[in-house]
N, C-alpha and C positions, 0 to 999 in steps of 0.2 A: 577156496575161501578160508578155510582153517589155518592155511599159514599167513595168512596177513592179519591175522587175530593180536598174534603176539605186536607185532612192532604198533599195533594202531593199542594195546593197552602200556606198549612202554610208554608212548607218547602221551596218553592221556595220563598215568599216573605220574609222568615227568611235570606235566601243567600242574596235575592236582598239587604236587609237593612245592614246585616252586623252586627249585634246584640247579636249575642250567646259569652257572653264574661263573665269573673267572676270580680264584682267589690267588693268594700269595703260599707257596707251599713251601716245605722248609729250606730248599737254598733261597729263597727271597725271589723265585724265578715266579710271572705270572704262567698259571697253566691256565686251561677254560677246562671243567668238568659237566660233568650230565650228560642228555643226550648224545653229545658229540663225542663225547668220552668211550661211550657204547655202542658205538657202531663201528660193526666188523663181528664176525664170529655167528652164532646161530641164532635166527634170532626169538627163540621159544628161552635159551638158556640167556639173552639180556631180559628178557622179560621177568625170568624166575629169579633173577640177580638183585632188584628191585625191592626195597626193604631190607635188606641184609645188613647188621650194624658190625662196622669193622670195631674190633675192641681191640685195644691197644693201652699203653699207660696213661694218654692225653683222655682217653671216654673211661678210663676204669676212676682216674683221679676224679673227673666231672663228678662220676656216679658215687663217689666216697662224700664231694664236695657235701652234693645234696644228699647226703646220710649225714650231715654231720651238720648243715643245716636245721634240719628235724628233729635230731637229737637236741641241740641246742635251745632250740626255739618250742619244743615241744612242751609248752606252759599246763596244757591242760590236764595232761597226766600227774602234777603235783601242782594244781591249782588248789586242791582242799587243803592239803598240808603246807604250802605257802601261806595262805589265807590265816590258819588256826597259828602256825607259826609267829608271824607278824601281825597279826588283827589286822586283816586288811579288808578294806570294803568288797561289795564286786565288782563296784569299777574302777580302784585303783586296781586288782590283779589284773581284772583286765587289761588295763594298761600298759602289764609288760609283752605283753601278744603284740598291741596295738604300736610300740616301739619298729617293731619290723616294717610295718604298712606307712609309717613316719619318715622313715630311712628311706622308703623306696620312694615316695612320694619328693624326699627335698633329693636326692640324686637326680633322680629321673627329668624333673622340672628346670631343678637348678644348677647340679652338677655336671654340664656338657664338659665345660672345660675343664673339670678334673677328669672326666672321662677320659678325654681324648689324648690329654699330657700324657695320661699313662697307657703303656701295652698293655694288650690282652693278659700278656703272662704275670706285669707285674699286678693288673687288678685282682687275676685269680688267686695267686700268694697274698697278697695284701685280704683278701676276703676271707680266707683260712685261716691267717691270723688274727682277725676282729672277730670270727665267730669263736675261734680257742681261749685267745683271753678275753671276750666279754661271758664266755658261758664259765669261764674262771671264778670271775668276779662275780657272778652269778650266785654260783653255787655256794660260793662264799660268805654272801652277803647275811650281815643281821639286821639292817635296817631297812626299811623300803627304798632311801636314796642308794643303798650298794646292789642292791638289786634292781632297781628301776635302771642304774648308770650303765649296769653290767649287760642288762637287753637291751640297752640303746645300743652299747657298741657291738654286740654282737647281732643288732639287726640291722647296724652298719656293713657286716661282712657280710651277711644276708643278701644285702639289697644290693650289693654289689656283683656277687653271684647270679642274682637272679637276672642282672641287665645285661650281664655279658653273655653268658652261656649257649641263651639262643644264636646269638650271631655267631659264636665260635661252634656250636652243632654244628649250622646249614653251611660252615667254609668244611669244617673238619669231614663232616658225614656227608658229602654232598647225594651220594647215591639212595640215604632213607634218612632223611631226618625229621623227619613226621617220627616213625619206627624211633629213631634214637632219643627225640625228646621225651616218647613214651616209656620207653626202657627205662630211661636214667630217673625218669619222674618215678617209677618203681621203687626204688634205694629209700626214699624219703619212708614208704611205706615200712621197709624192715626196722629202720631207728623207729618210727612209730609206734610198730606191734611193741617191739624187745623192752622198751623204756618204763610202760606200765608192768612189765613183767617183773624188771628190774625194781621197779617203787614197792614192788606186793611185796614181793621174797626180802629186801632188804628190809620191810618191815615185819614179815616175818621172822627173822636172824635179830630183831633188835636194832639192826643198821638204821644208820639214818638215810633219808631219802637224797639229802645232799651227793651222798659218795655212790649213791647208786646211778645221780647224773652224772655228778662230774667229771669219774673216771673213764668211760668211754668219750667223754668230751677230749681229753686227753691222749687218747687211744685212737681215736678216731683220726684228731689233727696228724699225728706221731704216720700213721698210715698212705695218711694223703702226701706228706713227706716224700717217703719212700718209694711211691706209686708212682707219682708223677712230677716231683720235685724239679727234674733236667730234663723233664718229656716236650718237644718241642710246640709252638701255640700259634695256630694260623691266627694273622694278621685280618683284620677287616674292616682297615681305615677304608675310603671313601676319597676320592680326591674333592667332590663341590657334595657335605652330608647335607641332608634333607634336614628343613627346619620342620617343630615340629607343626605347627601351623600349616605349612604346605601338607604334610601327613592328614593332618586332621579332615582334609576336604579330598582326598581318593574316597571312591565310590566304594560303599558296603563296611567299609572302616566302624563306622560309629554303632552299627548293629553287630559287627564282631567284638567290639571292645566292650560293650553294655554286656555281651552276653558272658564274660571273662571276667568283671568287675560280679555279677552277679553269681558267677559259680565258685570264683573264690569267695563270697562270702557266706556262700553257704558252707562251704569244706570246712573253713578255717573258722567257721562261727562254730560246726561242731567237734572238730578237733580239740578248741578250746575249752568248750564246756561240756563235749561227753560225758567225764569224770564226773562233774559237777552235778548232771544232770540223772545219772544213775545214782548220784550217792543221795540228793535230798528228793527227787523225785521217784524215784525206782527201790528208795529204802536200802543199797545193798550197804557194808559198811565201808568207811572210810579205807582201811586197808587193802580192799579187793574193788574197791568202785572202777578204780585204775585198769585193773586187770581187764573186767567186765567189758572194754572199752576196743580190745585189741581187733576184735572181729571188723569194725569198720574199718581198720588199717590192710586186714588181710583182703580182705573185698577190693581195696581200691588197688593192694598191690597185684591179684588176678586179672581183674579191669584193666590195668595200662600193658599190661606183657600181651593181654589178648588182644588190644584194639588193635593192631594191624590188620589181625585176622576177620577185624569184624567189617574193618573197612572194604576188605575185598568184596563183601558180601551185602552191607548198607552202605546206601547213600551218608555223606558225612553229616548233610544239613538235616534228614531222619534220623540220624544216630546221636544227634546230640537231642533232639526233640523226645526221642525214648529215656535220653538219660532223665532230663527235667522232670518228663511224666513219669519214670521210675523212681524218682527222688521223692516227689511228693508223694510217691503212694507208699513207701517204704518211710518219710518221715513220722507218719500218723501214729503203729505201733513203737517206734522209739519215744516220742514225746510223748502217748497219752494209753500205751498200755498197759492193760490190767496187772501186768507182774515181770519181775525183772526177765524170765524167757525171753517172753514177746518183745521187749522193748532193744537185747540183746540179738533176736534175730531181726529186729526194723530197723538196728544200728548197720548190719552186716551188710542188708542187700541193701542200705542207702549209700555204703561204701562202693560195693560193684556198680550201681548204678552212676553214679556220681564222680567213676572215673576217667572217664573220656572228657570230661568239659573242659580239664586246663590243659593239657598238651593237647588237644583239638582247636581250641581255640586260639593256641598262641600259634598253631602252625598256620592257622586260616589265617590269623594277622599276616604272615609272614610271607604270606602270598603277594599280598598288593603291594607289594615296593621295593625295588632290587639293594637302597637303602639299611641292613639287616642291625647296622648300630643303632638308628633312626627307631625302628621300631622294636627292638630291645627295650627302648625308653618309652615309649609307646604301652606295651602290653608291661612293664615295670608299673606304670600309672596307674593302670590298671587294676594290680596285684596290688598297688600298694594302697588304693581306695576299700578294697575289699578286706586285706587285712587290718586295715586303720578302724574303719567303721564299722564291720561286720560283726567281729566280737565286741566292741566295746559300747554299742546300741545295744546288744545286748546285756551287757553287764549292767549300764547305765538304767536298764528297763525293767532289769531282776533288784535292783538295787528299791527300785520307787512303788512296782507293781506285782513284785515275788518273781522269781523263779518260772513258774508252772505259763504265768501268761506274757515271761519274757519269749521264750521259746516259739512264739506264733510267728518271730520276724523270720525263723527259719524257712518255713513252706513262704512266708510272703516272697522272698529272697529266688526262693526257686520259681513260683511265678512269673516273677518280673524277669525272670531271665527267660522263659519260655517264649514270652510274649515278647522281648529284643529279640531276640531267633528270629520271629517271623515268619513268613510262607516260604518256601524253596525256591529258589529262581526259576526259571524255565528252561527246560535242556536249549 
């Protein structure tokens, strides 16, 4: 009995991942991967094989892409110094967050056919180039229109990134890409921690906060370059794509997408205003509110390296149900605790908690349809309703009603995603 263990959980975690698909590999030759792929050899050692992320320059580029992403996009760490900079309300700064969830929203919707015109490889270059020079133009900017222009185009590169990737993980990684989408979603977290560090110290030194973004904005692209510039990029046209209408109506779709629309906008509501929310709520000052801020990043970068690990051990529909109930109960001390401590450690463990929701959830999309272009656009929509409205409801809500009682759409936010979850299916 113990040796039929192994192959009956390759085949279940084969289902769970969704992975048995035939792609295009770099001589342009079709191969089929997944189970078929692994059969032969012993089979306790294909079992243990299972999760393993091959890294190469095509997954190490990905993982710089979404560092450089993060970086770029990463508003809320100089949202007060943007703000006091330019006089800007809270929901115009908010605005430039919400430039990303804009982009993804008009590609995903409307942009098929520029999709599809271009390869995988040239969207991936063309998205490093709109996040380099719109966080250029960015950093740059003195007025709100060079700055507003500069996070449109670079949440063009953004949104671009973000629709592709998945379809090129689950060709590239066919053997763990559950595992690799959570890796690479890790990267976002190191530009995140580093960047508030970068804001403190360069305001420390006298620097301005400008050169403390924009030079790794620079560094970063210059990287991605060199990493994966000539690295070769599976293909994942589709001879008859899934419209997205057809999509819309597979079964369990609309309670996995609710639940993705609601965890990005919890993430991204407090990535955005953490800073914000520690410097006029929390009292800490202006120059270290940043800093104050990095422990959710760290949290959520241990969350996605561990979740494979956790996966072996919860169920994925209970593991996302713990993240939610963990979120809310670690939201309480961040927004409404008595001193910056408390509110610094109810940021950290809403970060651990809070990390499994989006590469969990884009994998469980990615389950229902062998279509992986189709629903790239799909959970894009998704990402991009959460980043459009998640911050900027509440900028719009601190602008009219303060601060202290914008903050409540947070816990609503995670709520509402509990209750999309839903009960578990039945074995």
């Amino acid at each position: 009995m113990e040796q039929n263990r192994a192959p009956e959980a390759l085949h279940s975690t084969a289902r769970r991942q969704g992975w048995q698909r035939s792609i295009i590999d770099d001589t342009g030759k079709a191969r089929n991967v997944g189970v078929s792929a692994a059969r032969g050899g012993d089979p306790c050692e294909r079992a243990r094989s299972l999760g393993a992320v091959r890294w190469d320059r095509l997954t190490l580029g990905i993982g710089l892409g979404y560092a450089l992403l993060a970086w770029s996009l990463s508003y809320g760490a100089i949202l007060p110094q943007l703000r006091d900079d330019l006089h800007l309300s809270a929901s115009v700064a908010a605005l430039h967050g919400s430039m990303f969830g804009f982009c993804l929203l008009g590609f995903a919707l409307f942009g098929n056919r520029v999709l599809a015109a271009l390869s995988n490889r040239a969207t991936l270059g063309l998205a490093v180039l709109a996040m380099v020079g719109g966080g250029a133009m960015f950093g740059i900017g003195r007025t709100p229109a060079l700055t507003l222009t500069g996070a449109a185009i670079t949440g063009a590169g953004a949104a671009l990134l973000v629709i592709v990737v998945p379809a090129v993980v689950f060709a590239h990684q066919p053997q763990a890409p559950t595992q690799t989408m959570s890796t690479l979603n890790a990267f976002p977290m190191i530009s995140s921690t580093l960047l508030p560090l970068a804001v403190s110290l360069a305001a420390a030194v006298a620097i301005s906060w400008r050169v403390a973004y924009l030079a790794p904005v620079l560094l970063i692209g210059a990287a991605i370059t060199i990493t994966a510039g000539r690295a070769p990029v599976p293909s994942t046209a589709v001879e008859q794509p899934a419209k997205l209408a057809h999509i819309a109506r597979v079964p369990l779709l609309a309670r996995r997408w609710l639940v993705l629309v609601f965890g990005v906008m919890v993430e991204i509501g407090t990535v955005i205003w953490a800073s914000s929310i520690m410097r006029d709520l929390g009292h800490a000052s202006k120059n270290t509110a940043a800093s104050l801020t990095i422990g959710f990043f760290i949290g959520m970068f241990v969350g996605r390296l561990t979740l494979t690990k956790l996966l072996d051990r919860i169920n994925e529909h209970h593991l996302l149900m713990l993240s939610f109930i963990g979120s809310l109960g670690f939201l309480a001390p961040f927004l409404i605790g008595p001193g910056l401590a408390v509110r610094i450690i109810g940021l950290t463990g809403l970060g651990v908690f809070l990390s499994p929701v989006y590469p969990l959830s884009v994998s469980r999309i990615f389950e229902l349809h062998d279509d992986t272009n189709t629903l790239g656009r799909v959970t894009a929509i998704a990402s991009g309703v959460g980043v459009t409205f998640g911050p900027l409801l509440l900028g719009t809500l601190s602008d009219s009603f303060g601060l202290a009682w914008a903050t409540v759409v947070l816990p609503a936010f995670a709520i509402a995603g509990l209750v999309s979850l839903g009960r578990p299916a039945p074995a």
